[in-house]
C-alpha positions in Angstrom: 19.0 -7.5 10.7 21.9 -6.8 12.6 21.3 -7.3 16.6 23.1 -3.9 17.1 21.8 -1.9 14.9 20.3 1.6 16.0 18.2 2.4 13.4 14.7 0.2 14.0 13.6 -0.2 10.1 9.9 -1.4 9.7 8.4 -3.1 6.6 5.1 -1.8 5.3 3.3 -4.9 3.1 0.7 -3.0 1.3 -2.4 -4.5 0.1 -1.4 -8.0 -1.7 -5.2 -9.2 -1.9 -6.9 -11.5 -4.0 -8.7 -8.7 -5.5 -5.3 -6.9 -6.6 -3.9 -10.2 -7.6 -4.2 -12.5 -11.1 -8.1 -13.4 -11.0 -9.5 -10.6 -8.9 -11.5 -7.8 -9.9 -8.6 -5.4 -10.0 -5.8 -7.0 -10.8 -2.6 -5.2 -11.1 -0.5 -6.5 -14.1 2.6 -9.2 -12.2 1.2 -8.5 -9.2 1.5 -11.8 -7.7 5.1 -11.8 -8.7 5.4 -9.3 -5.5 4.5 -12.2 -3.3 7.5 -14.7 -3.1 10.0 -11.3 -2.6 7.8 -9.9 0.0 8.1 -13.5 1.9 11.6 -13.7 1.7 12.2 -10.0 3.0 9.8 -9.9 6.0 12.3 -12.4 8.3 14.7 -9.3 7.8 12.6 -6.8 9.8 12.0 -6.5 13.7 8.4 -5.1 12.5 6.2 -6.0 9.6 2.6 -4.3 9.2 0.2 -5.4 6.3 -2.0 -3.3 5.2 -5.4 -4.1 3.7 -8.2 -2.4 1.8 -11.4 -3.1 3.8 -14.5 -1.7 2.2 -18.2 -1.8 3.2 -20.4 -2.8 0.3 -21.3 0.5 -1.6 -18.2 2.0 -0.9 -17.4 5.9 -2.8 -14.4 4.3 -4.9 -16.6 1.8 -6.5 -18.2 3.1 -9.9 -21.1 0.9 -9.2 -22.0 3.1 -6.2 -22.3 6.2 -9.1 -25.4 5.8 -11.5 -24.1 6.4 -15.5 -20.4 6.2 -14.4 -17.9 3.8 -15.7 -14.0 2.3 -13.7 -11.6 4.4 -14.4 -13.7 8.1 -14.4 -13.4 10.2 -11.1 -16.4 11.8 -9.0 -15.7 14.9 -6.9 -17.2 13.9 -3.3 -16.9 16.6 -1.0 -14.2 18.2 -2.8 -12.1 15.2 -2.8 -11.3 14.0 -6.8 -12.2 10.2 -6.3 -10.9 8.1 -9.7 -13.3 5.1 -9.3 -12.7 1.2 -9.4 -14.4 -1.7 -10.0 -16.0 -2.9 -6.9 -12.9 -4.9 -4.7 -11.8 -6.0 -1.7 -15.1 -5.6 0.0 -14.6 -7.1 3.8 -15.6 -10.4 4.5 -15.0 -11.3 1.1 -12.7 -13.6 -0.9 -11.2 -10.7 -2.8 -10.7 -8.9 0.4 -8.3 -11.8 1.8 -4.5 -11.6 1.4 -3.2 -13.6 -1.7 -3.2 -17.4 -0.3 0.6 -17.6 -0.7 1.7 -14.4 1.4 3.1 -15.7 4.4 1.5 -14.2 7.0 3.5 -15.1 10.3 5.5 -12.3 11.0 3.0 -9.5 10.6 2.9 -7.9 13.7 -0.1 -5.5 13.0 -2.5 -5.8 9.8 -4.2 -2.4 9.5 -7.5 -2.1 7.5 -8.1 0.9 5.5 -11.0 2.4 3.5 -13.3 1.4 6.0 -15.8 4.5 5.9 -18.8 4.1 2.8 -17.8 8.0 2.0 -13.9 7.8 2.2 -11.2 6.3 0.6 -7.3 5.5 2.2 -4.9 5.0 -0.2 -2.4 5.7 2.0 -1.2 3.3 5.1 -1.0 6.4 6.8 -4.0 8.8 6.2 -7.5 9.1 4.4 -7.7 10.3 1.3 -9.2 13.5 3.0 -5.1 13.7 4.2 -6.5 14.8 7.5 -7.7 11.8 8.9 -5.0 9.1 10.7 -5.0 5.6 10.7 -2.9 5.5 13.8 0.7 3.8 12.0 3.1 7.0 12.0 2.1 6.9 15.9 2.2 3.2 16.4 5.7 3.3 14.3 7.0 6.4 16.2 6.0 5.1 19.5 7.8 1.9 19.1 11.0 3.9 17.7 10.8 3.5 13.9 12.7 5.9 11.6 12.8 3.9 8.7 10.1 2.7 6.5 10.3 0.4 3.9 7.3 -0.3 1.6 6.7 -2.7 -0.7 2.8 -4.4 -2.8 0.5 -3.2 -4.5 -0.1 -1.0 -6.2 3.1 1.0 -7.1 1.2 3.8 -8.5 -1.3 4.4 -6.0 -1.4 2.9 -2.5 2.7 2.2 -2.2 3.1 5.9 -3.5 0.6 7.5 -1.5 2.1 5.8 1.5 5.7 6.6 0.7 4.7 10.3 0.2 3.3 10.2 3.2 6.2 8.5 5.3 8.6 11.0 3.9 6.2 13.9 4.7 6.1 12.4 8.3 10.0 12.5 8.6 10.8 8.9 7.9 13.7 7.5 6.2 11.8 6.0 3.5 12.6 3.3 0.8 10.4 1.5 -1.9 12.1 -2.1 -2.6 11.5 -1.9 -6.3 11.7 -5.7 -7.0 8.6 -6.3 -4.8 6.3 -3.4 -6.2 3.7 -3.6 -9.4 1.9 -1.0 -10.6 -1.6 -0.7 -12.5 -0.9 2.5 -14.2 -4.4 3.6 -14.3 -4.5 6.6 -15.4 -1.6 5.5 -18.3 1.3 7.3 -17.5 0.8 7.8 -13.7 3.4 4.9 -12.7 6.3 7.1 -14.7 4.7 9.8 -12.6 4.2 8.3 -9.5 8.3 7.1 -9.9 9.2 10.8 -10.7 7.5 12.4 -7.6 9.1 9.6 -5.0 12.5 10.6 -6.6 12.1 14.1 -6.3 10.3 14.0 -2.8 13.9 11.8 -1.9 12.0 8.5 -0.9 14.7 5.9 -2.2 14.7 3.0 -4.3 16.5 -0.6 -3.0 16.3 -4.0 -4.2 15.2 -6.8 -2.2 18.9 -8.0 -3.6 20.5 -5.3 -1.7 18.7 -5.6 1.5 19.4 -9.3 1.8 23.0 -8.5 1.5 23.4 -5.6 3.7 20.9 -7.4 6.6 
C-alpha cells in the first residue's frame, strides 16, 4: 500500500471456518481455495477485520432447532424469512475455528456474528433484522475508512450481504473475485447475488490487480 496514499482501504475476511471449508458441515464448493489468496492480500492493507459466525447451540438458522424441517427450507421468525442450515460454526467448537491455514497475524479486529439464539447476521455489518449494528461501519468510519474490500465465504450470502451493506453505508466497495466461493444454495442465487452487486455498483477486482496497483 502506498505510504501516501489518502484513501485508507480496509479488507473484510469473511467467515473462512472449518465449518465453511472441505470437511465441515457446510462446506462451500473450493472454499478453501479462498485461503492462500486471502493470505497473500492481507500484507496489502493498513486494516484487516475477520469476521466469524459465532452461534450458541440451538441457534434459529439451524434446521435442527425446527421439528419436521429439513437444510435448505426457510422458517418465518418474527417476520424475518430464515433459509435454514445445517447446524455450523457453533462457538467453542472445531467448526467454529478459522481454517488452520488462514494466517491470522495481521487481523486487527475479528468480529463474531450470529451470536443471539433468535437472530441471524449474515452481514459483517448488521443482523439479519437490518436494524441491528455490529459496530464495523463505526469502527471503519471512526478510524477513516472509505474503502472496503471483501473477500471468503460465502459469495452468495455473507460476502454479498456485507457488500450490500458497505455500499448502502457509503463505502467505496470492491469484492476481490479470485478470493470468493459461493454455495449457491438456493441454485441460482450466486448468478443473482453477482447481478445485484453489479447493479448496486459494488466492484469486482482481482487479487492480480491489487497486488500490482499496491
Amino acid at each position: 500500500m502506498p505510504k501516501d496514499s489518502k484513501v485508507k482501504r480496509a479488507l473484510v475476511v469473511v467467515d473462512v471456518q472449518n465449518d465453511f471449508c472441505a470437511g465441515g458441515s457446510l462446506p462451500v464448493p473450493e472454499g478453501d481455495r479462498v485461503v492462500p489468496v486471502i493470505n497473500r492480500l492481507m500484507p496489502l492493507f493498513p486494516l484487516v477485520v475477520a469476521t466469524r459466525d459465532w452461534h450458541p447451540g440451538g441457534h434459529v438458522s439451524f434446521a435442527s432447532s425446527h421439528p419436521g424441517k429439513r437444510p435448505t427450507q426457510s422458517v418465518k421468525i418474527d417476520g424475518i424469512e430464515q433459509l435454514l442450515w445445517p447446524d455450523h460454526c457453533v462457538r467453542g467448537s472445531e467448526g467454529a475455528n478459522f481454517h488452520p491455514n488462514l494466517d491470522l497475524r495481521p487481523v486487527n479486529l475479528i468480529l463474531n456474528k450470529g451470536t443471539r439464539r433468535d437472530l441471524d447476521s449474515y452481514s459483517a455489518f448488521f443482523e439479519n433484522d437490518r436494524k441491528t449494528t455490529t459496530g464495523l461501519e463505526f469502527y471503519l468510519k471512526g478510524l477513516g475508512y472509505s474503502e472496503v474490500f471483501l473477500c471468503g465465504l460465502a459469495e452468495d450470502v455473507c460476502v454479498f450481504y456485507s457488500a450490500s451493506d458497505a455500499k448502502r453505508l457509503d463505502f467505496r466497495t470492491f469484492v476481490v473475485a479470485d478470493a470468493v466461493r459461493g454455495v449457491d444454495i438456493p441454485a441460482g442465487s450466486l448468478g443473482a447475488a453477482r447481478r445485484k452487486m453489479e447493479s448496486d455498483g459494488v466492484l469486482l477486482v482481482t487479487s492480480d490487480f491489487l497486488h500490482g496497483r499496491y
